[in-house]
Structures are given as structure tokens and as C-alpha cells.
N, C-alpha and C positions, 0 to 999 in steps of 0.2 A: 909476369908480363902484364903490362898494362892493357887494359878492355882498348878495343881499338874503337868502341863503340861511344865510348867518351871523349876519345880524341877529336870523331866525328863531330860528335857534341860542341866541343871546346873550338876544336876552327872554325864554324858557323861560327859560334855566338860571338867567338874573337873579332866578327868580321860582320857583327850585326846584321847577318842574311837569314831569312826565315828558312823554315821545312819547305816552304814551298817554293820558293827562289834557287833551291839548290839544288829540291825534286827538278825542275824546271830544267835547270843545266847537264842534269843528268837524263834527261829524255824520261823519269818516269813519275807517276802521281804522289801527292806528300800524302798521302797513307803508308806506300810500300815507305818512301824516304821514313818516315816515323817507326815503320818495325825494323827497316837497317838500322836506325841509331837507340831505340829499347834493345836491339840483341831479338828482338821477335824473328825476324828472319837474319838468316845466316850472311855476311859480308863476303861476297864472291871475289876473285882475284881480279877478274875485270872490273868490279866495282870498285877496287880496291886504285886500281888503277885509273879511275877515270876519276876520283877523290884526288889522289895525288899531284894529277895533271891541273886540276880545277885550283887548290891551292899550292901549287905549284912548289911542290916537295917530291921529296921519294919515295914511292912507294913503303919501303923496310919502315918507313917509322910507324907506320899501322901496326906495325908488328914488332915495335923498339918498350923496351922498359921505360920510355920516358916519356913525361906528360909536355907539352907545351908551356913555356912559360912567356904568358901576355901582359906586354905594358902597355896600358892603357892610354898611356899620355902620346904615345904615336902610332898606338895600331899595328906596331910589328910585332910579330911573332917568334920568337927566340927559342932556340934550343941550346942546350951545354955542346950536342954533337951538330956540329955545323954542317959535316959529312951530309947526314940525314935532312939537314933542316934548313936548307940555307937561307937567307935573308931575303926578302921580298924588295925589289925594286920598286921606286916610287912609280915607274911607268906602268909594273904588272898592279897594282894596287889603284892606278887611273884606272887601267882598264877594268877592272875587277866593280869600281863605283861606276864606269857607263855599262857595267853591265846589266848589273841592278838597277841602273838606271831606267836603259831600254824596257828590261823585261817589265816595271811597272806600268812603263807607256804602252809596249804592247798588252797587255791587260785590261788597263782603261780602254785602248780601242776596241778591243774586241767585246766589253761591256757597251761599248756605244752602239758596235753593228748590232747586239742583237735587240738595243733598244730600238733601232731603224729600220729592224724588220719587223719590228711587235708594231710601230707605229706604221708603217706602210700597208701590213693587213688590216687595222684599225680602217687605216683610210678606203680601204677595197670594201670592206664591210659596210661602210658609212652610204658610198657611193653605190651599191646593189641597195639598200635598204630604200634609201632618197632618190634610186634610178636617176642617179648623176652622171652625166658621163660629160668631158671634156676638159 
């Protein structure tokens, strides 16, 4: 049986999404996400399933003899058993690039609020120091 830990491996990277884009989608930190796909922590059924759902396959193939085969020239993802693997629609594959999308804008903002808080304390500090007020 094929390591299902490579599979993980392999649709990331198929799909040019980091540990921590995928940690993200999965609701947990790209640390745990990094010992699911070393094999350091165990692959649970429900994560098993929430993998499958994310790239939008079957579960069984975490647990199939067969590796993914990726063409590069269009980003789809092929399997020999179709059963298992079935073809990715161009619209699940939009959604899949505005997802990554958003998530990197959400990121930048939340990198912006907490420059807005550092700068707003800054500013409180200024104004008690220089007994500024208005």
C-alpha cells in the first residue's frame, strides 16, 4: 500500500499550496499539518476525510495502491482508477485558486491590524509622554 503520507504530499504540491494554506483549511497549525504528512502523527479518519473533501476525491484513495499521476501542463490530477479519483472540474479548481487567494489576503490583513495596533499604542505613548491631548 502506498504511504498515504505521500499522497498528502503529492496533492499539495500538485496544487502549489503550502503546509500552511492547507493547515489553514483544515482548521489546524502547519506544525501538526507537517507531522500528518512526515507520518510523525498518525492520519485520523476524519482527517482522512476532510483531505478528501478539500481535494475533492474519495476518501479509499488514502488507502489505494496508487500514487497520483500529475500533468503539469494543466494542473489535473489523474488516476488509472477514475472510481477513486475522479477528475477535477475547471470550476472546483477556480474555487480551489480563490481560495488561496482569499486566505493570502486574509493574512496580509490581519499582518496590517496588528501593525495598527503597535502604531495606535505608539501613538498613546507619544501623547502621555508630550501631555498631548486632542
Amino acid at each position: 500500500m502506498v504511504n498515504a503520507q505521500k499522497i498528502m504530499r503529492i496533492l499539495r504540491e500538485s496544487k502549489d499550496f503550502s503546509q500552511e494554506y492547507v493547515a489553514n483549511v483544515l482548521d489546524i497549525n502547519q506544525k501538526t499539518y507537517s507531522n500528518l504528512e512526515s507520518g510523525k502523527t498518525k492520519l485520523t479518519l476524519e482527517r482522512i476525510k476532510q483531505l478528501a473533501e478539500f481535494y475533492h476525491i474519495k476518501p479509499e484513495y488514502f488507502l489505494s495502491n496508487q500514487l497520483p499521476i500529475i500533468n503539469y501542463n494543466n494542473s489535473k490530477i489523474n488516476s488509472q482508477d477514475s472510481e477513486l479519483f475522479p477528475n477535477l472540474l475547471d470550476t472546483q479548481k477556480a474555487k480551489l485558486f480563490y481560495e488561496k487567494i482569499i486566505f493570502e489576503k486574509e493574512k496580509i490583513i490581519k499582518e496590517k491590524d496588528k501593525q495598527i495596533i503597535i502604531l495606535m499604542d505608539v501613538i498613546e505613548i507619544l501623547k502621555s509622554e508630550f501631555k498631548f491631548h486632542g
